[in-house]
MARFI-939695 format. One line per field, with one value per residue: residue number from 1; residue in one letter; x, y, z of N, C-alpha, C in turn. Coordinates in steps of 0.02 Angstrom, whole numbers. Layout:
BEGIN
num = [NUM ...];
residuo = [A ...];
n.x = [X ...];
n.y = [Y ...];
n.z = [Z ...];
ca.x = [X ...];
ca.y = [Y ...];
ca.z = [Z ...];
c.x = [X ...];
c.y = [Y ...];
c.z = [Z ...];
# end
This chain:
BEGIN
num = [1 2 3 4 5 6 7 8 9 10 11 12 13 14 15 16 17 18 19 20 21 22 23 24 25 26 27 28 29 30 31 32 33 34 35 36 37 38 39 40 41 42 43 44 45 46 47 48 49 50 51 52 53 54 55 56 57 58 59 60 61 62 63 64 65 66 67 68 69 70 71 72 73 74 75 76 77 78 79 80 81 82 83 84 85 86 87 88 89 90 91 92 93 94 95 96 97 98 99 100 101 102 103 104 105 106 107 108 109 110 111 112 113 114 115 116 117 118 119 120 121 122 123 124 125 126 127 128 129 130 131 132 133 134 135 136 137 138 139 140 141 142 143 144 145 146 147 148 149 150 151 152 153 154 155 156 157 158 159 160 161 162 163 164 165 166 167 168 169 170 171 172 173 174 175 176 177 178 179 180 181 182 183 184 185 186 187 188 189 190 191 192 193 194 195 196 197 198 199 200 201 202 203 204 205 206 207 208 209 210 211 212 213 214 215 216 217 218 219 220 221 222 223 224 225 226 227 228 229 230 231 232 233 234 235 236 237 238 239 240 241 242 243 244 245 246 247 248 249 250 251 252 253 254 255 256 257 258 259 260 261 262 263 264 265 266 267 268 269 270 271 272 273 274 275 276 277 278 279 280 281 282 283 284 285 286 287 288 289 290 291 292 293 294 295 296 297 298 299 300 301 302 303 304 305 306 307 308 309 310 311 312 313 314 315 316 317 318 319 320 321 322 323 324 325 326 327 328 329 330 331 332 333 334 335 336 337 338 339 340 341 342 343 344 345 346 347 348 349 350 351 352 353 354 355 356 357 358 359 360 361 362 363 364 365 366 367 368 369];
residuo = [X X X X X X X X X X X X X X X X X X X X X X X X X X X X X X X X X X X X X X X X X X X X X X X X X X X X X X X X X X X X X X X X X X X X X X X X X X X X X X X X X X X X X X X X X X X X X X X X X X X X X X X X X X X X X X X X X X X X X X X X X X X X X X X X X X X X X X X X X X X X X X X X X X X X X X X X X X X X X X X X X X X X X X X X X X X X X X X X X X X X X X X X X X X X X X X X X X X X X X X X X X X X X X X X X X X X X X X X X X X X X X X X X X X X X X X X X X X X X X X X X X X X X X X X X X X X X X X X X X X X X X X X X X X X X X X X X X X X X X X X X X X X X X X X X X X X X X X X X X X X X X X X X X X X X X X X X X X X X X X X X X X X X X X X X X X X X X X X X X X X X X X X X X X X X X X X X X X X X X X X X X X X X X X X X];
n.x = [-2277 -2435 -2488 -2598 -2687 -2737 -2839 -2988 -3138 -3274 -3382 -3483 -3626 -3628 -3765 -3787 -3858 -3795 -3861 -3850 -3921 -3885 -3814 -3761 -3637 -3530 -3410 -3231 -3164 -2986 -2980 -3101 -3210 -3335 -3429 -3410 -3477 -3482 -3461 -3596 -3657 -3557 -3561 -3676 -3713 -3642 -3622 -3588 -3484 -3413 -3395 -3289 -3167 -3084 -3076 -3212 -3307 -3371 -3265 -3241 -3222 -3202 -3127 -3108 -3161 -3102 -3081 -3165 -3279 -3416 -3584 -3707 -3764 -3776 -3939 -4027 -4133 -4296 -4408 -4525 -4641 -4589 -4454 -4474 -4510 -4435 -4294 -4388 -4394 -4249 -4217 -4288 -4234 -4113 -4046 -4077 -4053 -4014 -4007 -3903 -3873 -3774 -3695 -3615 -3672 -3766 -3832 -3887 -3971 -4157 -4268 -4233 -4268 -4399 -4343 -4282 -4379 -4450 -4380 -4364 -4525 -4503 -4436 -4300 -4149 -4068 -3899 -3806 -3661 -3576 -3512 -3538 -3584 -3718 -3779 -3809 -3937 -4035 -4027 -4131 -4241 -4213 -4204 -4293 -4373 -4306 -4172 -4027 -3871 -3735 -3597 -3448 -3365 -3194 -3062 -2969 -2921 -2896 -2927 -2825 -2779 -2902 -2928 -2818 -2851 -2941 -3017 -2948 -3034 -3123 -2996 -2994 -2939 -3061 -3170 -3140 -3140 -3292 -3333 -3294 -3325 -3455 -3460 -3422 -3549 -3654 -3612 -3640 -3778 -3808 -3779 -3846 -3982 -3986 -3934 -3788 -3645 -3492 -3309 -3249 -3073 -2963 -2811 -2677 -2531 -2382 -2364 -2457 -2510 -2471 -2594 -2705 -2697 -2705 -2842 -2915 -2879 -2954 -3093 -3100 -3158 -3287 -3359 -3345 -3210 -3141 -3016 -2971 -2866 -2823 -2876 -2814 -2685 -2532 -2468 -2416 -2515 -2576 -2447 -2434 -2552 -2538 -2427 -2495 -2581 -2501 -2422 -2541 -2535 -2649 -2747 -2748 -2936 -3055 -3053 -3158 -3255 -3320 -3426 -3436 -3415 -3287 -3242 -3155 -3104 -3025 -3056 -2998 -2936 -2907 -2794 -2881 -2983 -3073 -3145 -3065 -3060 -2984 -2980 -2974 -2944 -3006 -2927 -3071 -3159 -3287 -3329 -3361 -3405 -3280 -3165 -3103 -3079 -2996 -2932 -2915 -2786 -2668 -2626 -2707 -2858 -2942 -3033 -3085 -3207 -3341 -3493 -3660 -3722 -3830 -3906 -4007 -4015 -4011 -4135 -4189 -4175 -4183 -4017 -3900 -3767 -3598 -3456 -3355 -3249 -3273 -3415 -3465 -3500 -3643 -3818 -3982 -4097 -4224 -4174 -4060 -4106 -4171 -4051 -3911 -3800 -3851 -3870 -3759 -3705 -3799 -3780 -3616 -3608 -3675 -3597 -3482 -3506 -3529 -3394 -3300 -3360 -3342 -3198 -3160 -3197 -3322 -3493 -3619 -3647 -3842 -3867 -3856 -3705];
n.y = [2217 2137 1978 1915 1777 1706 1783 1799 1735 1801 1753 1797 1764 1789 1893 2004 2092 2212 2339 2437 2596 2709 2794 2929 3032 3144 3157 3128 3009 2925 2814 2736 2603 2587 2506 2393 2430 2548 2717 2801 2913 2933 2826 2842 2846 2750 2587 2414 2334 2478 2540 2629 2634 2728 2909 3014 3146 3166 3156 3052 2857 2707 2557 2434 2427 2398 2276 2185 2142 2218 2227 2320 2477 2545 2605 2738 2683 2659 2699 2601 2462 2363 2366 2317 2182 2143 2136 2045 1940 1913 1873 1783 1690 1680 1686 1818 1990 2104 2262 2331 2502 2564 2667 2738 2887 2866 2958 3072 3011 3030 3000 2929 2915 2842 2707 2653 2624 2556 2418 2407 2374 2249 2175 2208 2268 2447 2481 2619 2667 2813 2988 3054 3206 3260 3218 3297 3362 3260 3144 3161 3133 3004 2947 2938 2854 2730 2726 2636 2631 2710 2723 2815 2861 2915 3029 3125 3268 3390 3523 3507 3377 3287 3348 3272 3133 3195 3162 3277 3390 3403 3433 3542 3635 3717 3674 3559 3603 3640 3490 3452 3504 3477 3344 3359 3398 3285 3209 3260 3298 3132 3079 3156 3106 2988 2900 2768 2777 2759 2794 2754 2722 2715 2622 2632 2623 2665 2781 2870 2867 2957 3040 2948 2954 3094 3083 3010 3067 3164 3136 3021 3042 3060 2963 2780 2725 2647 2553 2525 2371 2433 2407 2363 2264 2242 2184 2310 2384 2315 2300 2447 2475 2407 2472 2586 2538 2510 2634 2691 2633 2548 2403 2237 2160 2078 1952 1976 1907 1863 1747 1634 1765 1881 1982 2011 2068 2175 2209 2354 2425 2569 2663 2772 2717 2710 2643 2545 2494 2372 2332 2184 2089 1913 1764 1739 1615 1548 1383 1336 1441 1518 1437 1404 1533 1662 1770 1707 1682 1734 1873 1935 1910 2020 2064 1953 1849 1934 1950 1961 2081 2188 2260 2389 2385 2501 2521 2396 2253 2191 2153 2050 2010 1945 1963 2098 2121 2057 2062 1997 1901 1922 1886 1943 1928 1860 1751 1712 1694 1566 1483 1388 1442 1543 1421 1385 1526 1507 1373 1390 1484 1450 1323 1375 1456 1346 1281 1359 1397 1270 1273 1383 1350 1389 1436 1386 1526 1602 1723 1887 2004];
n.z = [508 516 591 478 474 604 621 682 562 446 344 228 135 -35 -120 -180 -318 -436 -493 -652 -656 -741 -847 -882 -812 -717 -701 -760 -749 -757 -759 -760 -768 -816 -785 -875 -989 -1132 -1165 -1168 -1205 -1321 -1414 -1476 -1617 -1657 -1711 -1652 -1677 -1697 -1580 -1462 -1325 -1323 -1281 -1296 -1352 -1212 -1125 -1067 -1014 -1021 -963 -1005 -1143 -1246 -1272 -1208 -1301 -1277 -1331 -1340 -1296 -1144 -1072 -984 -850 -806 -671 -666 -711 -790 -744 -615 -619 -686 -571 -472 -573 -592 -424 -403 -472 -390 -258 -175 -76 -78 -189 -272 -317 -480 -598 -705 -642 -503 -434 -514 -577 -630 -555 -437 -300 -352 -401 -286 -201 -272 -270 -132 -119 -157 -53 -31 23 1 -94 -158 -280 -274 -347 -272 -324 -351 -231 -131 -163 -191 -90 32 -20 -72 69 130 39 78 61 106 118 53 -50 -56 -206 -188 -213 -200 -82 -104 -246 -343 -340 -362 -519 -572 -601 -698 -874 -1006 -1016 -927 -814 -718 -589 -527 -550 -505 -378 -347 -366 -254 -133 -175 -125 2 34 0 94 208 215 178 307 404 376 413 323 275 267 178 123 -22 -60 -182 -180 -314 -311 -225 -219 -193 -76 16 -25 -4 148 180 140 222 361 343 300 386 485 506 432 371 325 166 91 -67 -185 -331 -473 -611 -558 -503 -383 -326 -257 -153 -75 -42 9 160 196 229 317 433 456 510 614 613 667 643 646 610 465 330 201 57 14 -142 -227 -277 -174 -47 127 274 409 507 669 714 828 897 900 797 642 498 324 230 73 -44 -193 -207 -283 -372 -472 -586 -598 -711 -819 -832 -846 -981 -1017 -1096 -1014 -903 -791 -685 -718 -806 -774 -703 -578 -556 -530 -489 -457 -501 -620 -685 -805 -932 -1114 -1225 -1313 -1309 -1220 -1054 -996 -922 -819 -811 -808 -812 -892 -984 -1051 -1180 -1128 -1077 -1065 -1134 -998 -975 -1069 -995 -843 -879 -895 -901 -845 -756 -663 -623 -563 -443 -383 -348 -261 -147 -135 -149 4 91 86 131 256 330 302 373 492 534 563 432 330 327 273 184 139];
ca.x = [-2334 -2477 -2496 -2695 -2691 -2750 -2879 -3052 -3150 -3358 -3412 -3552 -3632 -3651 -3838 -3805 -3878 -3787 -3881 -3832 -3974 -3898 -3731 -3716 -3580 -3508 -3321 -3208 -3082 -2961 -2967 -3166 -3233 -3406 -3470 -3409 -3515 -3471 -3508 -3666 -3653 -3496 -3575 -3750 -3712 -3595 -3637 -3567 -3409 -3375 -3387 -3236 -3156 -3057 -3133 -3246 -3342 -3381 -3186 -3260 -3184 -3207 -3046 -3080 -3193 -3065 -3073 -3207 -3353 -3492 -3618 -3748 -3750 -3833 -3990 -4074 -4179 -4353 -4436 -4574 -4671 -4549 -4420 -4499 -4525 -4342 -4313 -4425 -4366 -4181 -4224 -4342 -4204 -4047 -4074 -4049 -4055 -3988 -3988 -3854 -3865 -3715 -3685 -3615 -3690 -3830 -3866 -3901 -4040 -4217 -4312 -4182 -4309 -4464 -4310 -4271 -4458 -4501 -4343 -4404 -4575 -4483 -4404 -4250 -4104 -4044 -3855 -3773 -3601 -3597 -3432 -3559 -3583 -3770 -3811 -3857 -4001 -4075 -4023 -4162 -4302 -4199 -4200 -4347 -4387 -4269 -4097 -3998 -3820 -3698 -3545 -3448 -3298 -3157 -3000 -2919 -2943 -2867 -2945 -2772 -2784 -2946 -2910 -2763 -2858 -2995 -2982 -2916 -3109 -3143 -2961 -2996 -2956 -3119 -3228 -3128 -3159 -3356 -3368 -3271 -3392 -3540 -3450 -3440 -3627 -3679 -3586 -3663 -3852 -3841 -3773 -3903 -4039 -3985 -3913 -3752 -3600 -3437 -3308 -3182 -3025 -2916 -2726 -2622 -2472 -2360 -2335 -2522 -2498 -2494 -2658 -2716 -2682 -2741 -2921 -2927 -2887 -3027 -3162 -3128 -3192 -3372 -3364 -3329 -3157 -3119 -2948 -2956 -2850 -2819 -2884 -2744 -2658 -2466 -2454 -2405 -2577 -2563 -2408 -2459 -2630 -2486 -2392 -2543 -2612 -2435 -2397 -2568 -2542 -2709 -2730 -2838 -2975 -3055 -3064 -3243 -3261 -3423 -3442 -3476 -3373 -3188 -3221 -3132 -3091 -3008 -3064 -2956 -2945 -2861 -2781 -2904 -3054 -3110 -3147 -3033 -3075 -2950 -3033 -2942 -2994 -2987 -2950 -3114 -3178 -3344 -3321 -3367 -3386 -3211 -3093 -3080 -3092 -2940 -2899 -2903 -2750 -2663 -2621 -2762 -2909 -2917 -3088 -3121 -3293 -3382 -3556 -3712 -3738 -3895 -3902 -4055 -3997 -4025 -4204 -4175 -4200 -4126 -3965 -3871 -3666 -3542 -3391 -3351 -3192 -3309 -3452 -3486 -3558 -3687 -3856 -4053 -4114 -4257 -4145 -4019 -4135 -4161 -3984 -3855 -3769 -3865 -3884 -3696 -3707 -3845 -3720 -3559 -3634 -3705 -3537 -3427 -3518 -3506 -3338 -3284 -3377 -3304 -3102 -3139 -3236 -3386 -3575 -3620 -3706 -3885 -3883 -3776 -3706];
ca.y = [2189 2116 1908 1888 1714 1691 1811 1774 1756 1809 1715 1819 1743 1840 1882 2069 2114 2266 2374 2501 2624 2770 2813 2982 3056 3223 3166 3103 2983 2919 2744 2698 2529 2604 2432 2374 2458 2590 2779 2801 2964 2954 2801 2849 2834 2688 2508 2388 2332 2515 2554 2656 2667 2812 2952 3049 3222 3169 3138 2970 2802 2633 2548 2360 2412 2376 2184 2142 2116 2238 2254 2348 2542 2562 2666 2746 2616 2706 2666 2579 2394 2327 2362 2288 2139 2121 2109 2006 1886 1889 1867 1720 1633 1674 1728 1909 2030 2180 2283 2395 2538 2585 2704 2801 2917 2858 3014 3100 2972 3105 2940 2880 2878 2767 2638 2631 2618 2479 2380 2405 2343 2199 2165 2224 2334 2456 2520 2640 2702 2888 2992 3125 3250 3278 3194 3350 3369 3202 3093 3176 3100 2945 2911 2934 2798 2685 2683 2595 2657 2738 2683 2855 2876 2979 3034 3171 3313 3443 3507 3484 3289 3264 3369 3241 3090 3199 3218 3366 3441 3420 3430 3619 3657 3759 3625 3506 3626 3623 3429 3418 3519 3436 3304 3379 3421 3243 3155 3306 3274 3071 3067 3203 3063 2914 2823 2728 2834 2729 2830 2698 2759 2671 2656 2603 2616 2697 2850 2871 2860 3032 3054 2931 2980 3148 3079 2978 3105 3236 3118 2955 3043 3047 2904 2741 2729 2579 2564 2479 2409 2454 2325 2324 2241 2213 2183 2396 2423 2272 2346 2529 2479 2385 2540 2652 2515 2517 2705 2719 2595 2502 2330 2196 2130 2035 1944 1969 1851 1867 1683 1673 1825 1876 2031 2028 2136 2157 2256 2373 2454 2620 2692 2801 2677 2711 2589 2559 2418 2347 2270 2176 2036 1843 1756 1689 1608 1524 1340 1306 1486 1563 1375 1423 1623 1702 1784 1666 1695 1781 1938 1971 1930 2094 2067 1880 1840 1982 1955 1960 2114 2214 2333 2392 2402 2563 2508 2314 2197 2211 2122 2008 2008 1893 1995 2180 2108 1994 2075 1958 1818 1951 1862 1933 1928 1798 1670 1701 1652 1495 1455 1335 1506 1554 1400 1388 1545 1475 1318 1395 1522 1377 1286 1416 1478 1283 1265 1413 1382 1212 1289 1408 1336 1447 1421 1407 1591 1620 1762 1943 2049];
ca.z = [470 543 528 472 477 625 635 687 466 462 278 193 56 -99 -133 -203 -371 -461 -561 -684 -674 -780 -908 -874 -755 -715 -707 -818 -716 -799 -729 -741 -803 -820 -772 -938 -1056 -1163 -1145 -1225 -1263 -1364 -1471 -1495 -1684 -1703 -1735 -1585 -1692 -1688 -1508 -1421 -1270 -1334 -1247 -1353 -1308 -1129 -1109 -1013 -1052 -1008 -1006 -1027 -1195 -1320 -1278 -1180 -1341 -1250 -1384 -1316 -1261 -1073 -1073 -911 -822 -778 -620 -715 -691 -815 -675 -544 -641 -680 -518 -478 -612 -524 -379 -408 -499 -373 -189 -181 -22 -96 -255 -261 -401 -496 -667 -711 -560 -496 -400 -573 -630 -625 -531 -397 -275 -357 -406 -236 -189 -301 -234 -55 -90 -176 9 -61 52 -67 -88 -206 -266 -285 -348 -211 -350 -361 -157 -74 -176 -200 -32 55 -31 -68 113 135 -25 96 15 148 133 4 -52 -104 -235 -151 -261 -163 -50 -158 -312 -381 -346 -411 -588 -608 -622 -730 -951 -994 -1001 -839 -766 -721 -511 -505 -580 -470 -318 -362 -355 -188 -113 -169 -126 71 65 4 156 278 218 193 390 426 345 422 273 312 228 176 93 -60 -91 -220 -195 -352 -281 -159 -253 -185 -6 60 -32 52 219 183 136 298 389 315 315 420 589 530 399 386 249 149 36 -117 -239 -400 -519 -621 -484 -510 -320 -301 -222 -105 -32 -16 61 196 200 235 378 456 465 554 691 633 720 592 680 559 404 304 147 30 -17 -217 -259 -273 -128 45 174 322 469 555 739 747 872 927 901 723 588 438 289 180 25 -69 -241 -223 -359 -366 -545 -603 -620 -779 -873 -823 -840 -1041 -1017 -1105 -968 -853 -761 -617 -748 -838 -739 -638 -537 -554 -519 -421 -462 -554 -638 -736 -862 -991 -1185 -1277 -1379 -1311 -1152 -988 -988 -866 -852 -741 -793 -817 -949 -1044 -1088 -1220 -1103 -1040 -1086 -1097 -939 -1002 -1057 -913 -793 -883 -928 -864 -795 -692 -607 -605 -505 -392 -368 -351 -225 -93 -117 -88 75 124 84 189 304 340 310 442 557 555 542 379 367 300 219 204 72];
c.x = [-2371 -2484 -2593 -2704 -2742 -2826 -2965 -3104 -3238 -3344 -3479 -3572 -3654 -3723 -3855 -3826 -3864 -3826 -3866 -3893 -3957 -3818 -3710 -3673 -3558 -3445 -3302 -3160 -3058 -2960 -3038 -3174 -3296 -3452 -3468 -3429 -3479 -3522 -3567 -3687 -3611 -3499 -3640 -3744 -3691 -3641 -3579 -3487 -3367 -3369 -3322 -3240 -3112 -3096 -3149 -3259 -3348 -3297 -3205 -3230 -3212 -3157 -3046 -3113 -3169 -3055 -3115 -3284 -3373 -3526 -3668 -3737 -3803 -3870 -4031 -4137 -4244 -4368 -4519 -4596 -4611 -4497 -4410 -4489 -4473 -4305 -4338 -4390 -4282 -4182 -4253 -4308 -4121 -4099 -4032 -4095 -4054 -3978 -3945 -3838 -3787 -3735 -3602 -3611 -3750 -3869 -3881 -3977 -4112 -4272 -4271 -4246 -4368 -4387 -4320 -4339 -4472 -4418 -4357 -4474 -4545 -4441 -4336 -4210 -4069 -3971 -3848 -3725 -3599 -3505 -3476 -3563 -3655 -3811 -3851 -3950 -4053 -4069 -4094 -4209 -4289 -4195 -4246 -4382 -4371 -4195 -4050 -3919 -3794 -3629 -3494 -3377 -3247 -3106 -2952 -2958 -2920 -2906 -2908 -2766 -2858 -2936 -2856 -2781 -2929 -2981 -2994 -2976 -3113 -3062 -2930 -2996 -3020 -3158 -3217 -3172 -3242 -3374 -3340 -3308 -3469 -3530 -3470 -3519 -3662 -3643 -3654 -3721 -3869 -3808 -3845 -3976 -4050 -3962 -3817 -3680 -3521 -3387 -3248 -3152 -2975 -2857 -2683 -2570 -2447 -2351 -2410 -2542 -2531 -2567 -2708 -2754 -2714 -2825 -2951 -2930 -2954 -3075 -3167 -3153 -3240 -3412 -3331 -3267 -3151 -3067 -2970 -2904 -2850 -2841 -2848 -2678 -2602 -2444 -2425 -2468 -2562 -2517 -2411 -2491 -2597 -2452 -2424 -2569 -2544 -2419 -2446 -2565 -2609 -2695 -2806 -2877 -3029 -3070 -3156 -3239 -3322 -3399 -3477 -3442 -3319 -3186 -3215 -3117 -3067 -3018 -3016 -2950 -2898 -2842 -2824 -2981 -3069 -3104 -3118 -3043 -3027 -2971 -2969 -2988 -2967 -2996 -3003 -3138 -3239 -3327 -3321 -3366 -3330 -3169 -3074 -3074 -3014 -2890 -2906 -2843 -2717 -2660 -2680 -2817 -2895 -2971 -3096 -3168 -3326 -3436 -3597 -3715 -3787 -3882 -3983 -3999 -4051 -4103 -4205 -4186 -4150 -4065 -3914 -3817 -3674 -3469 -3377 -3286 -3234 -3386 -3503 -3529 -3620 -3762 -3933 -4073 -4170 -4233 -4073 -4051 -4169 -4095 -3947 -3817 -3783 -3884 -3815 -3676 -3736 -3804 -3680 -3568 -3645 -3635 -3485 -3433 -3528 -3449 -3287 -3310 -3338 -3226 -3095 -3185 -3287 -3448 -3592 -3682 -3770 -3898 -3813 -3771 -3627];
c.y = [2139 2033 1913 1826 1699 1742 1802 1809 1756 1802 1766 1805 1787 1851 1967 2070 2200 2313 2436 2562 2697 2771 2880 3002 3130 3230 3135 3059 2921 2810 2700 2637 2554 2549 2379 2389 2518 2667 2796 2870 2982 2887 2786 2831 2770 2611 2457 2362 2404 2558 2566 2656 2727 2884 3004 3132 3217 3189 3058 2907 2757 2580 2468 2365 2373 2288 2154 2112 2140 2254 2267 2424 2520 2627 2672 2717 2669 2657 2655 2473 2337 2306 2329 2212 2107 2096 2075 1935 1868 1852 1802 1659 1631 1712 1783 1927 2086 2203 2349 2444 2566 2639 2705 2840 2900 2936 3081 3085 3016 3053 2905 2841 2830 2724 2624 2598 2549 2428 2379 2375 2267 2155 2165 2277 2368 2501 2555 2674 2737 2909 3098 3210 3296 3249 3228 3365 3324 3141 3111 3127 3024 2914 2891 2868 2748 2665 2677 2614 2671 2745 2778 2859 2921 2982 3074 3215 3406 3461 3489 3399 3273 3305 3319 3192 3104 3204 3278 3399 3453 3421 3514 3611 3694 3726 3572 3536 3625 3549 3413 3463 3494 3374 3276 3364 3366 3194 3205 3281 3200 3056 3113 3145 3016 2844 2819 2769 2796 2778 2759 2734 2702 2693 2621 2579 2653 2771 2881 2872 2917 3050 3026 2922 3033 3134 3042 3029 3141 3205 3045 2972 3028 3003 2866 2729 2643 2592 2517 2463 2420 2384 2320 2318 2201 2193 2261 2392 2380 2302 2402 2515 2431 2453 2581 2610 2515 2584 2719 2679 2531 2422 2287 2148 2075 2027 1951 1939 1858 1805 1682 1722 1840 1932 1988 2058 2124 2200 2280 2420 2515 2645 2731 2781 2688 2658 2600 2508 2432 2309 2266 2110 1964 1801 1696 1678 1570 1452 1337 1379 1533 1497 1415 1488 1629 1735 1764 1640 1744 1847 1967 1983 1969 2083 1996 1881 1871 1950 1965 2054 2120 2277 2316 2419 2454 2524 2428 2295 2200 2158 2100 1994 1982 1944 2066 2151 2037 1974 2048 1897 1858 1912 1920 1896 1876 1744 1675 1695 1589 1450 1416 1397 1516 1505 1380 1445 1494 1415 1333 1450 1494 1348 1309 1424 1419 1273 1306 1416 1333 1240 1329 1406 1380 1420 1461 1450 1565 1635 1816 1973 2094];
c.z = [515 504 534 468 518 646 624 588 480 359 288 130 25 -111 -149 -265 -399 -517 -592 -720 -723 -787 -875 -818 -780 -714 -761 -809 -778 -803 -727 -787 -826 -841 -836 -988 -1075 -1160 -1190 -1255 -1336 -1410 -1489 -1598 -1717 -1684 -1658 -1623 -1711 -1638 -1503 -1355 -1272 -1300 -1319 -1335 -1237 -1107 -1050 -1058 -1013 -1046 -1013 -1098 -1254 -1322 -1237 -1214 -1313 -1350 -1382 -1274 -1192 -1089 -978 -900 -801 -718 -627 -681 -729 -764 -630 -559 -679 -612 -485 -509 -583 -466 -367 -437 -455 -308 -170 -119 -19 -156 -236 -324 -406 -559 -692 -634 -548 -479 -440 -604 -593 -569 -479 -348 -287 -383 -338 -181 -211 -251 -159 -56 -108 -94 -1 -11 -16 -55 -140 -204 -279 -290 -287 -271 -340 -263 -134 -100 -205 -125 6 59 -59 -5 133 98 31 72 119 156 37 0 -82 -116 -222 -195 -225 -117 -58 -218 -369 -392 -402 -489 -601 -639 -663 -796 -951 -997 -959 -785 -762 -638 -491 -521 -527 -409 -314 -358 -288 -132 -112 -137 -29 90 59 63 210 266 204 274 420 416 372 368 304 267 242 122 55 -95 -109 -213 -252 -339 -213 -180 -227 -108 59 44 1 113 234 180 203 350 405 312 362 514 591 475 417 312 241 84 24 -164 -294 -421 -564 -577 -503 -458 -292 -251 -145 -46 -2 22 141 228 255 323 441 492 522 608 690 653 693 655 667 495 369 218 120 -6 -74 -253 -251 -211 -70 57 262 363 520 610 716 786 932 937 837 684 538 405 244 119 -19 -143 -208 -278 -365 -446 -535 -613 -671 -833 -865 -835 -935 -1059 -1042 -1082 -891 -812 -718 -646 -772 -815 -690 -587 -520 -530 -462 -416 -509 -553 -681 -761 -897 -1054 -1196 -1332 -1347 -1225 -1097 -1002 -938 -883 -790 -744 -825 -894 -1002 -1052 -1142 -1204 -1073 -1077 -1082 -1034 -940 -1011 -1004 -857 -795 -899 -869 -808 -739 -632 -567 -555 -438 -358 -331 -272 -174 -91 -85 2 123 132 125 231 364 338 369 486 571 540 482 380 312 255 241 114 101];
# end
C-alpha cells in the first residue's frame, strides 16, 4: 500500500453548477439516486406525500426517496431564455465556471445542443454524465455546440454484468448487449469530436474487482478511467478501490481536492504510462445548514456536501438543492439567490480553498472545477 501523505495536493475550488436537464433514462440500475428526485414518470399522478421510490413501470428508482422530503417531480429543461436566465442568476450570485448536465440521460434530452449553446455564450465550459446510450447520435452536433468533456457511466463489459445491476425489465442480455454497444460507439465518436472522454466505474466492494479490472482493461487504453466509491460507503469500496490500485502496480502521483465540496481524487501512474483516478468523498459539511442535519454523521451522510445543484419543477420554478438526501432544503431559485444559503455557500467555498491552501502549502488557486 501506497503512503499518500506525502504526496504533492493541487486544491480546486468548487465553481461547478449541476444541472438536471431531463428524467428520462433507458436503464434501470439498481443503485441510482436520480439526483434526488423522483421518477417522474412513475408519479405523474401522485401528490408529493405520495411519491415512491419503489420502482414503478420504468423499473427506475431513486434510492434516498423514501427519506429525503423531494416534493417536486423534475420536468425537461428547454433550451429557452428562461434557461439562460437561470443561469445567469447562479452565476451572478456564486462564481461558476462550469455547468455540468446530469438526468437521468442527458444524451436523450431532443435540445442537448442549444443548452449547451446558451451555456457557452454564458462563458460557461460545459460537462455531462452519460450512461453512453444515445452518444453516437447526438455528440456530433453537441461538439460542435461546445460541450467540453463527458463523464460516462460504466457497469461491466459483459451483457451479463450490466443485466445484473438492471430491474427485471431491462435485465434482458440482448437489451444489455444493445446498450454496450452504443455505449462503444458513443466513446468512438466523442474521441473522434474532440470532447474529453472519462469513463466512472463504481466499486462496492471486493466482490466487484474482477469487473473492474475487466473494464480497465477494455477501455482504459483510449480513455481516461476513474474508480468510484459506492456511496453507501461501509469502508468495502475503500478497500477494493486499494485492492484494484495494488494488483495493477499503479504509483499515486497526486492528490486533487475541489475546495467547497466533499470530492477527491488521487492520480495514478501505471505501469505502462496511463492515467488512473481514484475518487473518493470527504466528509465535507456546510457550516451552518448540515451541524443539525439528521444525518449528520459518519453513517448516514453518504455524499456530504458536493455542490450546488438545479432542477426545473413539473408546472413550477427552477429549483436549487445542496443535498441529494435532503431534498427538502432545495429552495426556488429566486429566493435561493437571496438567502442566507447561498451566501453560506459563497463563504464556505472561499474559506475552504483558503484553508487548504494554507494546510498544504499551495497557492491559494483561482479558479477550477
Amino acid at each position: 500500500m501506497h503512503d499518500l501523505t506525502n504526496l504533492p495536493v493541487e486544491v480546486r475550488p468548487d465553481r461547478t453548477l449541476r444541472v438536471k436537464i431531463i428524467d428520462a433514462c433507458g436503464l434501470a440500475c439498481s443503485f441510482c439516486h436520480n439526483e434526488g428526485t423522483p421518477v417522474t414518470a412513475d408519479n405523474t399522478d401522485r401528490t408529493a406525500d405520495q411519491f415512491t421510490g419503489t420502482p414503478g413501470r420504468s423499473g427506475r428508482v431513486s434510492i434516498y426517496l423514501k427519506t429525503n422530503g423531494a416534493d417536486f417531480l423534475p420536468t425537461r429543461i428547454p433550451a429557452d431564455t428562461d434557461f439562460a436566465l437561470a443561469l445567469a442568476a447562479v452565476r451572478g450570485s456564486l462564481a461558476t465556471n462550469e455547468v455540468h448536465f446530469t438526468g437521468g440521460e442527458p444524451t436523450l434530452h431532443p435540445d442537448l445542443p442549444g443548452l449547451i449553446r446558451i451555456a457557452r455564450r454564458l462563458g460557461l465550459t460545459v460537462g455531462l454524465t452519460s450512461n453512453g446510450e444515445n452518444g453516437a447520435a447526438v455528440l456530433p452536433e453537441a461538439a460542435a455546440a461546445g460541450l467540453d468533456r463527458i463523464n460516462l457511466s460504466v457497469f461491466g463489459t459483459t451483457p451479463e454484468e450490466l443485466a445484473a445491476v438492471q430491474a427485471p425489465r431491462l435485465a434482458s442480455p440482448k437489451l444489455a448487449a444493445r446498450k454496450l454497444d452504443a455505449l462503444t460507439q458513443t466513446i468512438e465518436t466523442a474521441r473522434a469530436h474532440g470532447i474529453k472522454v472519462s469513463a466512472n466505474i463504481v466499486i462496492p466492494d471486493h466482490h466487484h474487482i474482477e469487473r473492474v479490472l475487466r473494464i480497465i482493461e477494455q477501455h482504459g487504453r483510449s480513455i481516461v478511467v476513474r474508480i468510484l466509491v459506492s456511496l453507501e460507503d461501509d469502508g468495502a469500496p475503500l478497500a477494493a478501490m486499494q485492492q484494484i490500485v495494488d494488483h495493477l502496480g499503479a504509483v499515486p502521483v497526486r492528490r486533487i481536492i475541489t475546495a467547497g465540496a466533499s470530492d477527491q481524487r488521487v492520480r495514478y501512474r501505471l505501469p505502462d504510462g496511463r492515467t488512473l483516478y481514484a475518487k473518493s468523498i470527504r466528509p465535507v459539511r456546510l457550516p451552518a445548514t448540515c451541524t443539525d442535519c439528521r444525518f449528520n454523521n459518519p453513517d448516514d451522510c453518504q455524499e456530504g456536501y458536493y455542490g450546488i445543484r438545479m432542477y426545473r419543477a413539473t408546472n413550477g420554478p427552477f429549483m436549487v438543492g445542496v443535498c441529494i438526501q435532503r431534498m427538502d432544503l432545495c429552495l426556488p431559485l429566486g429566493e435561493f439567490v437571496m438567502s442566507q444559503r447561498c451566501q453560506e455557500v459563497a463563504t464556505f467555498r472561499e474559506d475552504e480553498a483558503a484553508r487548504l491552501a494554507r494546510l498544504y502549502s499551495v497557492n491559494a488557486p483561482a479558479g477550477g472545477t
